[in-house]
Phi, psi and omega in degrees: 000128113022108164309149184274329215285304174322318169283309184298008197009064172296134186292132147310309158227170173199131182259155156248135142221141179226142197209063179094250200278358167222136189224147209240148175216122169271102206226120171263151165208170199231119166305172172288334192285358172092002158329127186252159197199147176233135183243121205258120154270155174265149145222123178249110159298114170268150153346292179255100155072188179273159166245127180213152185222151184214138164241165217231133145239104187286141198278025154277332162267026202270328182298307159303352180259324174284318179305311203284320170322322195272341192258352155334283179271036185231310181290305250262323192278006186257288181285023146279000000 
């Protein structure tokens, strides 16, 4: 029988930020091949219900993806 937590691909950590009309989730998970991954989603309320988009970084990228975020967010607060 099947770990359940695994069929249901359940986070492993899971972050909330909520921010007026959107909200964003940082979800770690682990593939079936045992890869951990990160997956950061949108939910935007709309008029009829929500819209949501999602991306993926697999933890071979998380340290360059997480370095261009962190330097990302450095220009936007320097020109804000």
């Amino acid at each position: 029988m099947e770990n359940t937590a695994k069929t249901k691909k359940e986070s492993l950590h899971k972050e909330i930020v909520r921010s007026g009309n959107i909200t964003y989730f940082l979800d770690v998970k682990e593939s079936e091949k045992g890869t951990l991954y990160l997956r950061i989603s949108e939910s935007r309320k709309k008029d009829e219900g929500y819209e949501y988009s999602s991306i993926f970084i697999f933890e071979k990228s998380l340290d360059a993806f997480a370095d261009a975020v962190q330097k990302a967010c450095s220009a936007a607060k320097k020109t804000a």
